[in-house]
C-alpha positions in Angstrom: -14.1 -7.5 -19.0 -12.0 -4.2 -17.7 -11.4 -3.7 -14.3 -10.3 -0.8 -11.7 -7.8 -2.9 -10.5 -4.2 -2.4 -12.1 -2.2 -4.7 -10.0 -1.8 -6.0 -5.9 0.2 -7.6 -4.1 1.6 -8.4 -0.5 4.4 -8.1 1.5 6.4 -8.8 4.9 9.1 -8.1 5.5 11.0 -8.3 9.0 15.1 -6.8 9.3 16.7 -6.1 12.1 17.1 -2.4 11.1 15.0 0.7 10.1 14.3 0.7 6.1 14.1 3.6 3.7 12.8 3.0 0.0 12.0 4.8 -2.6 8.5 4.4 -4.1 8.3 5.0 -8.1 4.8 6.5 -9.5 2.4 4.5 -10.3 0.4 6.5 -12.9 -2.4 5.5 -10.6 -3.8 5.6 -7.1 -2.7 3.2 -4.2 -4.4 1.7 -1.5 -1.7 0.6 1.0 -3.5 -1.8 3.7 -1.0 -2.4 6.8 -1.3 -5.5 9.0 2.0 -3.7 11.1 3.6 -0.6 12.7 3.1 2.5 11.2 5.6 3.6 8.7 6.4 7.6 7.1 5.9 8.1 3.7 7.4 11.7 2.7 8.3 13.7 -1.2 10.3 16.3 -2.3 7.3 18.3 -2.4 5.9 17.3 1.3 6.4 19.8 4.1 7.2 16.4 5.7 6.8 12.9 6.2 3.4 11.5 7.2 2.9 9.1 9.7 0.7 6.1 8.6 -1.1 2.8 9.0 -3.6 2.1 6.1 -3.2 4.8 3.7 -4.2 6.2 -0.1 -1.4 7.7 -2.0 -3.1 10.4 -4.9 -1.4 10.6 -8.2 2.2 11.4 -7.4 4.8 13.2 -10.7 7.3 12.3 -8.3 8.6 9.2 -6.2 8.1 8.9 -2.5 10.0 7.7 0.2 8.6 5.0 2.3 10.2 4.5 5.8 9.8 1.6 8.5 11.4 0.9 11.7 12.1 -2.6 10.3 8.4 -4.6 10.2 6.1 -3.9 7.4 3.5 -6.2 6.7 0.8 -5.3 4.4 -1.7 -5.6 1.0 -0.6 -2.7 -1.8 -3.5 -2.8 -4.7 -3.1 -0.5 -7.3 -5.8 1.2 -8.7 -7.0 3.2 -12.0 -8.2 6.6 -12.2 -11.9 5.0 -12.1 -11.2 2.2 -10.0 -10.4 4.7 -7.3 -13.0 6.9 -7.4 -15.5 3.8 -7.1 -13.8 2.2 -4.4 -13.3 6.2 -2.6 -15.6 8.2 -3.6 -13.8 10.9 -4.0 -12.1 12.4 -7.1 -8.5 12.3 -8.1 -7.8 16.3 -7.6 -8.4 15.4 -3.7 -6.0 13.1 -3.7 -3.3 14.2 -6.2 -0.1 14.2 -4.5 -1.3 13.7 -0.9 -0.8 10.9 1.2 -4.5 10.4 3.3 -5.2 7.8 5.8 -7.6 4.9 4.4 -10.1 5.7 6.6 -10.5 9.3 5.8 -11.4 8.5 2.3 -12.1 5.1 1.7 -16.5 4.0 1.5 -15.0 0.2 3.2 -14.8 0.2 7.1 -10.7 -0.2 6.7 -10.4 -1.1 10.5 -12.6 -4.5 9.6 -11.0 -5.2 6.5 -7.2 -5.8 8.0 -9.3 -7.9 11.3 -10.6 -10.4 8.6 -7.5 -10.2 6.0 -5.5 -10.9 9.3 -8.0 -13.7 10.1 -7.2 -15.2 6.9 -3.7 -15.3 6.5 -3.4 -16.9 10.1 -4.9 -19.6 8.6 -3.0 -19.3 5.3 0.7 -21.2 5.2 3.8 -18.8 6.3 4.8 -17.1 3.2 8.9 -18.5 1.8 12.0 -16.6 3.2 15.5 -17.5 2.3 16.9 -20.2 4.6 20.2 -18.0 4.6 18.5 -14.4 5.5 15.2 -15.0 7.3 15.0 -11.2 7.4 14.4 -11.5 3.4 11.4 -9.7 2.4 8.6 -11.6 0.6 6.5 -10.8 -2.0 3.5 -12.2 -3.4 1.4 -10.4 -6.5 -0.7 -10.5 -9.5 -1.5 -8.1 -12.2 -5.0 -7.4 -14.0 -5.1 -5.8 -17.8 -6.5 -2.0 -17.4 -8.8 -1.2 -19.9 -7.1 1.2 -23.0 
């Protein structure tokens, strides 16, 4: 069985200090799914950052940088070329090297989604920090085969 789904996974991370990272291309398109603030995500090509909560990154060429003020919290699942467009709905020329809010694009009501994926990881055990840095971001992920 092949799937549109390359790869997911989660994250949280609280510091006590804005962070900047640099986001490698994926070969595919993201759907970024934040349970936090909003956070910039900005190219060498962009005219500028852009300001985001939930958002779909296009096929990038080039990395991105990713800012928050120090909270992120959030699902990441990485999608195909075909996965995307029938999750979106949309093809990959529209969202080639563009950073687009989720709900401008996306068929799911993105708003909903995060209410019940927060519902659910209230209920869910608090995910491991290091006892020496509880600022320590913390990861969780899985990977599914593409089809060749």
């Amino acid at each position: 069985m092949t799937t549109g789904v390359r790869r997911y996974a989660s994250w949280h991370e609280v510091v006590d200090e804005p962070v900047r990272r640099w986001e490698t291309p994926t070969g595919g398109v993201s759907v970024i799914l934040s349970f936090g603030p909003a956070m910039r995500v900005s190219s060498a090509s962009a005219s500028g950052p852009t300001t985001v909560t939930s958002f779909v990154v296009g096929m990038y060429d080039e990395p991105a940088l990713t800012e928050h003020d120090g909270v992120g919290h959030g699902v990441q699942v990485d999608l195909t070329a075909a996965g995307a467009f029938a999750l979106l709905g949309v093809t990959m020329d529209e969202l080639a090297k563009r950073v687009v809010p989720a709900a401008d694009v996306c068929r799911l009501d993105v708003d909903g989604l995060v209410d019940r994926l927060l519902g659910v990881s209230a209920l869910a055990p608090p995910a491991p920090t290091s006892p020496s840095n509880p600022g320590t971001r913390t990861t969780a992920s899985a990977s599914t085969p593409c089809a060749t």
